[in-house]
TIMAR-749486 format. One record per atom (N, C-alpha, C): residue in three letters; atom name; x, y, z. Coordinates in steps of 0.001 Angstrom, whole numbers, plus 500000, padded with zeros to 6 digits. Each point is the difference from the previous one (the first is absolute). Example, Ala and Ser with C-alpha at 12.3 -4.5 7.8 and 13.67 -1.06 7.14 Angstrom:
{residu:ALA&atome:N&X:513190&Y:494310&Z:507800}
{residu:ALA&atome:CA&X:499110&Y:501190&Z:500000}
{residu:ALA&atome:C&X:500900&Y:501200&Z:500000}
{residu:SER&atome:N&X:499650&Y:501050&Z:499280}
{residu:SER&atome:CA&X:500820&Y:501190&Z:500060}
{residu:SER&atome:C&X:499230&Y:501090&Z:500730}
***
This chain:
{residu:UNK&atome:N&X:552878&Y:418514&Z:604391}
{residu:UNK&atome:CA&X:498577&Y:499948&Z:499697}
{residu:UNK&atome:C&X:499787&Y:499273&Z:498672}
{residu:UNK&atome:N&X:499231&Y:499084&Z:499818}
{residu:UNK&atome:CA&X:499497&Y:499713&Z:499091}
{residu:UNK&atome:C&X:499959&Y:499925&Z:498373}
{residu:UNK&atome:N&X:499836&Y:500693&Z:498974}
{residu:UNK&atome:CA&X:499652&Y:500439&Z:498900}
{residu:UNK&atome:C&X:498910&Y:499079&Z:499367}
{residu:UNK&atome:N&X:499054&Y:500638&Z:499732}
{residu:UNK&atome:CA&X:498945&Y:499737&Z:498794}
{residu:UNK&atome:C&X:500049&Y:500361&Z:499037}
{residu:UNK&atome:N&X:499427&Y:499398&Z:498509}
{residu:UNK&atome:CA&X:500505&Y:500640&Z:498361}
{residu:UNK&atome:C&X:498439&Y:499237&Z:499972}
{residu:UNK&atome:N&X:499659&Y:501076&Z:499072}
{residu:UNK&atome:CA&X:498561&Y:499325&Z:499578}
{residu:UNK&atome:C&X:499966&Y:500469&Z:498622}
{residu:UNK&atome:N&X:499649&Y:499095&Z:498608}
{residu:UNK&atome:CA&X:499579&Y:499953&Z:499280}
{residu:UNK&atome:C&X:498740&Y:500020&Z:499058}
{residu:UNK&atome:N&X:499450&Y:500148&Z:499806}
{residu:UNK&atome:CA&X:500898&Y:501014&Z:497840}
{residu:UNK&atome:C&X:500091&Y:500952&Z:500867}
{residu:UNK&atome:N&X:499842&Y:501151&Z:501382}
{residu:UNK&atome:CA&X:499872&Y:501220&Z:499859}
{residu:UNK&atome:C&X:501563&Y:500214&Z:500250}
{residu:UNK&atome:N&X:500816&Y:499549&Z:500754}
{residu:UNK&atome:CA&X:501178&Y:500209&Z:500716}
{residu:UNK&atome:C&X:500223&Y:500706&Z:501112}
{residu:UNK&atome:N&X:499038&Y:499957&Z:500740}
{residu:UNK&atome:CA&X:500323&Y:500472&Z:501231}
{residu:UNK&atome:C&X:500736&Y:499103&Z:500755}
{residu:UNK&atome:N&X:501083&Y:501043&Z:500840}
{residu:UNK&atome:CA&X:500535&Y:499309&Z:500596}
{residu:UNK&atome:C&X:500928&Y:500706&Z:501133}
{residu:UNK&atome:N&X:499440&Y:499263&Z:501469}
{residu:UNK&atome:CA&X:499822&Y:500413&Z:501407}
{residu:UNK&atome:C&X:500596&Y:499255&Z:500816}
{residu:UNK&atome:N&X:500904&Y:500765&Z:501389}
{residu:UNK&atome:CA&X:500512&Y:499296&Z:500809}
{residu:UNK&atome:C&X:498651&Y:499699&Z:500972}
{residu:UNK&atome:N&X:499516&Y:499053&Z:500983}
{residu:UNK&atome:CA&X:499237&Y:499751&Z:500634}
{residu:UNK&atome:C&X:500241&Y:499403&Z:501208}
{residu:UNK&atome:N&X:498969&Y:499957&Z:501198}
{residu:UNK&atome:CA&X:499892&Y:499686&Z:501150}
{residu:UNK&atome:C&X:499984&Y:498322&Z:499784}
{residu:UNK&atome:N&X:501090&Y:498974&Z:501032}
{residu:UNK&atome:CA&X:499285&Y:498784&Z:499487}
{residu:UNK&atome:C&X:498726&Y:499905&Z:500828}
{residu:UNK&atome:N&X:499232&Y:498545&Z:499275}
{residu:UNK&atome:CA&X:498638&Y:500043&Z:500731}
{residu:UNK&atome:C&X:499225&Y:500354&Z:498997}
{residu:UNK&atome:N&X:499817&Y:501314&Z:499122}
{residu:UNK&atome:CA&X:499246&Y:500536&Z:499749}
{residu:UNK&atome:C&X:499369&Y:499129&Z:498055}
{residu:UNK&atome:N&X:498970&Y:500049&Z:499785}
{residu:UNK&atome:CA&X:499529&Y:499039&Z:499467}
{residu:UNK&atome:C&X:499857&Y:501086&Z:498457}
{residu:UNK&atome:N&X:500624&Y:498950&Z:498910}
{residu:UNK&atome:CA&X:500113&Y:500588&Z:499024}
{residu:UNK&atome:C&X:498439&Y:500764&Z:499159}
{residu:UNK&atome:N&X:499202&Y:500012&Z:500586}
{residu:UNK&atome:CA&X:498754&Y:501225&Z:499683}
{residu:UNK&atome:C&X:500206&Y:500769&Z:501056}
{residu:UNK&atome:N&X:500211&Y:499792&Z:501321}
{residu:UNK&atome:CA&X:500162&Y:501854&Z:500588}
{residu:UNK&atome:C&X:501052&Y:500706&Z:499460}
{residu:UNK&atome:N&X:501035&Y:499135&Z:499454}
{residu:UNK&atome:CA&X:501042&Y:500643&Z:498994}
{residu:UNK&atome:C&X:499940&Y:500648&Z:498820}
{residu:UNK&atome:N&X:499562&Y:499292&Z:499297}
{residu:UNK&atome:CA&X:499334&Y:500713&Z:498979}
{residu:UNK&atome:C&X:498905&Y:500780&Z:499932}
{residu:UNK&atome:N&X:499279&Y:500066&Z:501291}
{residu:UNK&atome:CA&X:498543&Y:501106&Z:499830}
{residu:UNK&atome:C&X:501273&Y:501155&Z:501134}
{residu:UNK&atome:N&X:500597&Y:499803&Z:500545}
{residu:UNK&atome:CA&X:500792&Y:501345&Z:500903}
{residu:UNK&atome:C&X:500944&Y:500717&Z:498822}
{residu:UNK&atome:N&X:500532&Y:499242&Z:498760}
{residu:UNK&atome:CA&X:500725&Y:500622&Z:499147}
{residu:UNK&atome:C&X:499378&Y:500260&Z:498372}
{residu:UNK&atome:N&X:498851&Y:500080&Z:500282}
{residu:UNK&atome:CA&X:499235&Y:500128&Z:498041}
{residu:UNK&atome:C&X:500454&Y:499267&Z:499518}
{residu:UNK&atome:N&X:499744&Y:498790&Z:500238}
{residu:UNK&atome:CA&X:499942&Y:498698&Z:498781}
{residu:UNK&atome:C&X:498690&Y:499828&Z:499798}
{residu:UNK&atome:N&X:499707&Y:499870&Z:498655}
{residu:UNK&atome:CA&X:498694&Y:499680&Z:500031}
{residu:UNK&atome:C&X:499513&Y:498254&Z:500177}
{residu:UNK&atome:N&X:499134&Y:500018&Z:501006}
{residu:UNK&atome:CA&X:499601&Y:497852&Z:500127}
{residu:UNK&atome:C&X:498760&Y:500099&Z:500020}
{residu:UNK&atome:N&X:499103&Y:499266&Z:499936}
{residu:UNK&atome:CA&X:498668&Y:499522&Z:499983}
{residu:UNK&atome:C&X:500112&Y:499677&Z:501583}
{residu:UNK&atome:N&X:499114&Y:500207&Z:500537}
{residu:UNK&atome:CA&X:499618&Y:499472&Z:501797}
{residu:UNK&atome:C&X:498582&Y:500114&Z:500354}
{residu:UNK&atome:N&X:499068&Y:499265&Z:499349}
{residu:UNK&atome:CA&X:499097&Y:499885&Z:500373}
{residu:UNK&atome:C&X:498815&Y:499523&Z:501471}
{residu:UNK&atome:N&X:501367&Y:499251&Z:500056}
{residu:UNK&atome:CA&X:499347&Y:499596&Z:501640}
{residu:UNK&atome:C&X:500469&Y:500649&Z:500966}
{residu:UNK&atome:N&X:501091&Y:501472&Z:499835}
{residu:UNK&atome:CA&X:500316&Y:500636&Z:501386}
{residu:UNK&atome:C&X:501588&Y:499271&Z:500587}
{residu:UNK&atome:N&X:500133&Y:498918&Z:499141}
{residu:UNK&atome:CA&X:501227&Y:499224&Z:501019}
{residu:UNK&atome:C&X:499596&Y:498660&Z:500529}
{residu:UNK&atome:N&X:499254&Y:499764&Z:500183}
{residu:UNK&atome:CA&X:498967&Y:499265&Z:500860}
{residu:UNK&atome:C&X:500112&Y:498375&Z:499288}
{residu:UNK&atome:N&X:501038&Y:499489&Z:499164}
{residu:UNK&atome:CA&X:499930&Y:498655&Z:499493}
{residu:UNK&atome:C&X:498758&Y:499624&Z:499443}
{residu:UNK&atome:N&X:498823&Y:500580&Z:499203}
{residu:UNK&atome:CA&X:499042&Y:500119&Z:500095}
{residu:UNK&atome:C&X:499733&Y:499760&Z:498266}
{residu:UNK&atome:N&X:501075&Y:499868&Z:499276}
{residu:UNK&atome:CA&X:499928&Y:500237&Z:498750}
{residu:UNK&atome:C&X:501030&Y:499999&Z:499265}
{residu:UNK&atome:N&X:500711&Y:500387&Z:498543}
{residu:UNK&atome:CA&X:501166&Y:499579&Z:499882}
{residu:UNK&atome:C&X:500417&Y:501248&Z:499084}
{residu:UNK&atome:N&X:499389&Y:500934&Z:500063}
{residu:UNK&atome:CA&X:500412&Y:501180&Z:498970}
{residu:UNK&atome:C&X:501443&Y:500907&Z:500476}
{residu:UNK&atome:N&X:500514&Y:499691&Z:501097}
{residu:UNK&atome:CA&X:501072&Y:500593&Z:500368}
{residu:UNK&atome:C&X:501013&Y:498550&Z:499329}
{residu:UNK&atome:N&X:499689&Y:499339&Z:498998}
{residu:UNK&atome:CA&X:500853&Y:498805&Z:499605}
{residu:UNK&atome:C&X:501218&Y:500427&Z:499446}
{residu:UNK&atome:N&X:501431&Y:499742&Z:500632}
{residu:UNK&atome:CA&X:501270&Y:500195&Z:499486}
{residu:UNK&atome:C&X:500762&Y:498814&Z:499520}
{residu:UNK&atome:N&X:500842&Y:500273&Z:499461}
{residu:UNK&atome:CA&X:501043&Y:499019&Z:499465}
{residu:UNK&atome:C&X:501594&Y:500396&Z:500463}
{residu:UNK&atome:N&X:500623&Y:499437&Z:500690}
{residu:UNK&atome:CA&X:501239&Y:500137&Z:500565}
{residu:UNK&atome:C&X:501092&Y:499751&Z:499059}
{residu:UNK&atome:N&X:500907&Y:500774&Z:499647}
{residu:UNK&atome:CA&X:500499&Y:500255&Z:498787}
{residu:UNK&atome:C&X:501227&Y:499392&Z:501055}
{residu:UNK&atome:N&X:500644&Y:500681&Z:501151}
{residu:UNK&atome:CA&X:501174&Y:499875&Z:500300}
{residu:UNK&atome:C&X:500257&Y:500111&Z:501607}
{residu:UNK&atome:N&X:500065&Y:498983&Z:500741}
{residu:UNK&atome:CA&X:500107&Y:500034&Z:501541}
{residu:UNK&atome:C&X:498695&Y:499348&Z:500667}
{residu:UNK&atome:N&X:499361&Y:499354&Z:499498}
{residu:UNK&atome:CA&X:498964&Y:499275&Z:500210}
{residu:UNK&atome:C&X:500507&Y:499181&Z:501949}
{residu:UNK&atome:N&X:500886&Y:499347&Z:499852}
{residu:UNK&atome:CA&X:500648&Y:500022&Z:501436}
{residu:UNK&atome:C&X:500245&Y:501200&Z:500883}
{residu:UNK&atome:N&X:499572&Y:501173&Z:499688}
{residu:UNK&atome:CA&X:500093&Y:500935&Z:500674}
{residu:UNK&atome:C&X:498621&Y:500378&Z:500587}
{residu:UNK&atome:N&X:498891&Y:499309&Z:499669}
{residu:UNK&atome:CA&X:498883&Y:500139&Z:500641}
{residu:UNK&atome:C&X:499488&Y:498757&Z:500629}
{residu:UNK&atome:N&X:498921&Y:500660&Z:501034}
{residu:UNK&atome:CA&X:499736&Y:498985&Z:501248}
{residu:UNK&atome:C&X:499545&Y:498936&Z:499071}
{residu:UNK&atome:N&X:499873&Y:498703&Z:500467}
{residu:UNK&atome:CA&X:498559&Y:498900&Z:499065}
{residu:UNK&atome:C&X:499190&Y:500247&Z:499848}
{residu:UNK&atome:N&X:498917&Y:499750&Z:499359}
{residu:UNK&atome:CA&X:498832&Y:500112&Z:499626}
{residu:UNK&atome:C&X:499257&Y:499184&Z:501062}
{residu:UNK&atome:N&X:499045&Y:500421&Z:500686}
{residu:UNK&atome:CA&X:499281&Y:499158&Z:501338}
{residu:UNK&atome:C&X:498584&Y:499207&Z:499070}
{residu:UNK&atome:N&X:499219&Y:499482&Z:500400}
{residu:UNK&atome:CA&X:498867&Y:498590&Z:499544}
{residu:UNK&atome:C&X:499253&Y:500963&Z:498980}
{residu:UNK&atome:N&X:499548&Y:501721&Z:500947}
{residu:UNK&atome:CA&X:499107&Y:500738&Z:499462}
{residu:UNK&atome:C&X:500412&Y:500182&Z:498387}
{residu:UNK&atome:N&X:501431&Y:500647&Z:499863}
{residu:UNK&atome:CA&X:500410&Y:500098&Z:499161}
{residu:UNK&atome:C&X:500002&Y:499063&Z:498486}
{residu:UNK&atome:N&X:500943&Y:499027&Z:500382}
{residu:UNK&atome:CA&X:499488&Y:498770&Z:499370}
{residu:UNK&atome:C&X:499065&Y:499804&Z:499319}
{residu:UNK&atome:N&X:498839&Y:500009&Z:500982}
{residu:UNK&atome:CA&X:498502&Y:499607&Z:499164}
{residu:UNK&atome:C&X:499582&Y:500973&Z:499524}
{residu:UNK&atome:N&X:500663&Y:501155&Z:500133}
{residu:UNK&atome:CA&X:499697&Y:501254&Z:499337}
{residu:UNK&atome:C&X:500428&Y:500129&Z:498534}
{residu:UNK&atome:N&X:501497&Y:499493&Z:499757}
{residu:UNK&atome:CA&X:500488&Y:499536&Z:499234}
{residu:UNK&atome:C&X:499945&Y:499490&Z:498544}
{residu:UNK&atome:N&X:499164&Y:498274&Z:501012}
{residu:UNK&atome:CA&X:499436&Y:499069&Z:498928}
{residu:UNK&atome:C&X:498963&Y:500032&Z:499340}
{residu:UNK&atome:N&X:499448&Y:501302&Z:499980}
{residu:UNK&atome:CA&X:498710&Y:500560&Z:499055}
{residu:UNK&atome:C&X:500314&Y:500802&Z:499115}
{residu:UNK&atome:N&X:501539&Y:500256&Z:499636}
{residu:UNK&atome:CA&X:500154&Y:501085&Z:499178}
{residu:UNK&atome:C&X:500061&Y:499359&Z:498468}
{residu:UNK&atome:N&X:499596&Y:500713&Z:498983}
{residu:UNK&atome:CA&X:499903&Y:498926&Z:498754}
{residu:UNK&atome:C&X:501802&Y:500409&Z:499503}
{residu:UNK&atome:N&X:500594&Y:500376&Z:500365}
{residu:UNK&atome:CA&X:501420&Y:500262&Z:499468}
{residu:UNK&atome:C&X:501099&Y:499953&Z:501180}
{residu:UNK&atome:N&X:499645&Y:498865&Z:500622}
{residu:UNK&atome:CA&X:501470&Y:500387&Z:501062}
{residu:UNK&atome:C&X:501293&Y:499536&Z:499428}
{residu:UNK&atome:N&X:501317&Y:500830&Z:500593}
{residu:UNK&atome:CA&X:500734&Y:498787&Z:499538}
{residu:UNK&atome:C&X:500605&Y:499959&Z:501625}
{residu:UNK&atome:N&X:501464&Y:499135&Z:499292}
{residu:UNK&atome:CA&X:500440&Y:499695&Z:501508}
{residu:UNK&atome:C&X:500380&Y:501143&Z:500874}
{residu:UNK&atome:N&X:500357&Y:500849&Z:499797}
{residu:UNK&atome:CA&X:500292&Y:501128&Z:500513}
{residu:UNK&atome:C&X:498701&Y:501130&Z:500642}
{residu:UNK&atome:N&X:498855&Y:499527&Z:499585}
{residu:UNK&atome:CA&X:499093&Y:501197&Z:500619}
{residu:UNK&atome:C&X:499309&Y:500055&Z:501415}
{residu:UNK&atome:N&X:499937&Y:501410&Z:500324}
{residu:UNK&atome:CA&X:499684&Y:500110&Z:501031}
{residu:UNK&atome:C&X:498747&Y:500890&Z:500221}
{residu:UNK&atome:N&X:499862&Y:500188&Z:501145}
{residu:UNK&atome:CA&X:498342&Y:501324&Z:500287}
{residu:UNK&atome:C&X:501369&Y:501145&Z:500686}
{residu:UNK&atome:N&X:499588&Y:500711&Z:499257}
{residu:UNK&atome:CA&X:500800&Y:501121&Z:501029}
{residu:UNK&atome:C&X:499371&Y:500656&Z:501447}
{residu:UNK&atome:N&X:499118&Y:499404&Z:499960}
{residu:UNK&atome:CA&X:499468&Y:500683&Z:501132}
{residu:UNK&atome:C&X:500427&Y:499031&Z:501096}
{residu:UNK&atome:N&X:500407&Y:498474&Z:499802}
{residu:UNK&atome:CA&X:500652&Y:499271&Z:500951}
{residu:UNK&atome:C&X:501499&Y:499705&Z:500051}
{residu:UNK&atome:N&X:500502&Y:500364&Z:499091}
{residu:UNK&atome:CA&X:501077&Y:499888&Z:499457}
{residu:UNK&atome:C&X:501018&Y:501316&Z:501461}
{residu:UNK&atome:N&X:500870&Y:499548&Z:500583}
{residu:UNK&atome:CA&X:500445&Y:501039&Z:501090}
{residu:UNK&atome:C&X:501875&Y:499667&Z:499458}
{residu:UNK&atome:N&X:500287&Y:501068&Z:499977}
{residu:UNK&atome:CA&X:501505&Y:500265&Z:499288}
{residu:UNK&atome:C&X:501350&Y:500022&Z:501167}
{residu:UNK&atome:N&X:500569&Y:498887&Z:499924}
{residu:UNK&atome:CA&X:501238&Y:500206&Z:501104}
{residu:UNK&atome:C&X:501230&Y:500240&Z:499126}
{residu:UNK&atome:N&X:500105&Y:500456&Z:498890}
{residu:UNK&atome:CA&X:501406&Y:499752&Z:499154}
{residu:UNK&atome:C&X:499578&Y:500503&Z:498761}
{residu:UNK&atome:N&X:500698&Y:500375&Z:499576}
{residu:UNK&atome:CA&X:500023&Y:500963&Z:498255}
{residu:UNK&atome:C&X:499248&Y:499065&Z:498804}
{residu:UNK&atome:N&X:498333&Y:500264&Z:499836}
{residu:UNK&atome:CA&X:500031&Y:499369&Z:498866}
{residu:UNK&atome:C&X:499524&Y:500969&Z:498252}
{residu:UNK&atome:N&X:499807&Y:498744&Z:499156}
{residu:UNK&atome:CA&X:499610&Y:501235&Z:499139}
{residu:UNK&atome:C&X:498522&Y:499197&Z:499170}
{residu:UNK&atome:N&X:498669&Y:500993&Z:499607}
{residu:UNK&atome:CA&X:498991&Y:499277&Z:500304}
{residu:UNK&atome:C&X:499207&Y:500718&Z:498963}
{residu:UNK&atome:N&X:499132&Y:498851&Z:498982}
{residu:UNK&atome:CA&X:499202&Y:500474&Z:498975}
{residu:UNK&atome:C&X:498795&Y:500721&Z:500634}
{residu:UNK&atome:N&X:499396&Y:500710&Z:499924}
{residu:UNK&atome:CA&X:498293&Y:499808&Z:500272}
{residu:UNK&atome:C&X:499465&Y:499763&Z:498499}
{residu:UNK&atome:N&X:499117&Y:499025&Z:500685}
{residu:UNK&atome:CA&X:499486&Y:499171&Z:498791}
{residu:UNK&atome:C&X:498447&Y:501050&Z:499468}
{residu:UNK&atome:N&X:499320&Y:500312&Z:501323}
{residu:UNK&atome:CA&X:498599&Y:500852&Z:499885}
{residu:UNK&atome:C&X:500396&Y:501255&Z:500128}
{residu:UNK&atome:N&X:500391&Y:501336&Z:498920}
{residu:UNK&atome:CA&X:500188&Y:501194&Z:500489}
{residu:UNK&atome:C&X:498706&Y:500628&Z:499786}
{residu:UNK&atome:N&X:499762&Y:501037&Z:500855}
{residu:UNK&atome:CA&X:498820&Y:500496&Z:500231}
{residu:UNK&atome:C&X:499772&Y:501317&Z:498638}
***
């Protein structure tokens, strides 16, 4: 299975793959910002992939343009709410709630 590490808090969870790094962190008390529900809708679930970034699916068009509105991306960030985990990574949240 998996492993997730999420940062500053340190949680850290074996997981289902598939499962998208905000149902991960809202099923294990991490605190994230999710304003839109999941829904690509916004960017407050915004992460930064510290380690295994190849361990998650691509980022699809929605994402992307979801993305390119953030005033701080770097190369590594993602929406956790699209972000789906096949392999052990380890992951900032940038918006904690």
């Amino acid at each position: 299975m998996p492993k997730v590490k999420f940062l500053p808090s340190g949680v850290e969870c074996e997981v289902k793959a598939g499962e998208s790094i905000l149902d991960i962190a809202l099923s294990h008390g991490v605190p994230i910002q999710h304003a839109c529900g999941g829904f690509c809708a916004c960017t407050t679930c915004h992460c930064e992939i510290i380690e295994g970034a190849s361990n998650l699916e691509a980022p699809d068009s929605d994402e992307q343009e979801r993305l390119s509105v953030l005033d701080d991306p770097t190369p590594t960030s993602r929406l956790g709410c699209q972000a789906k985990v096949k392999g052990d990574v380890v992951v900032r949240v940038v918006n904690e709630e």
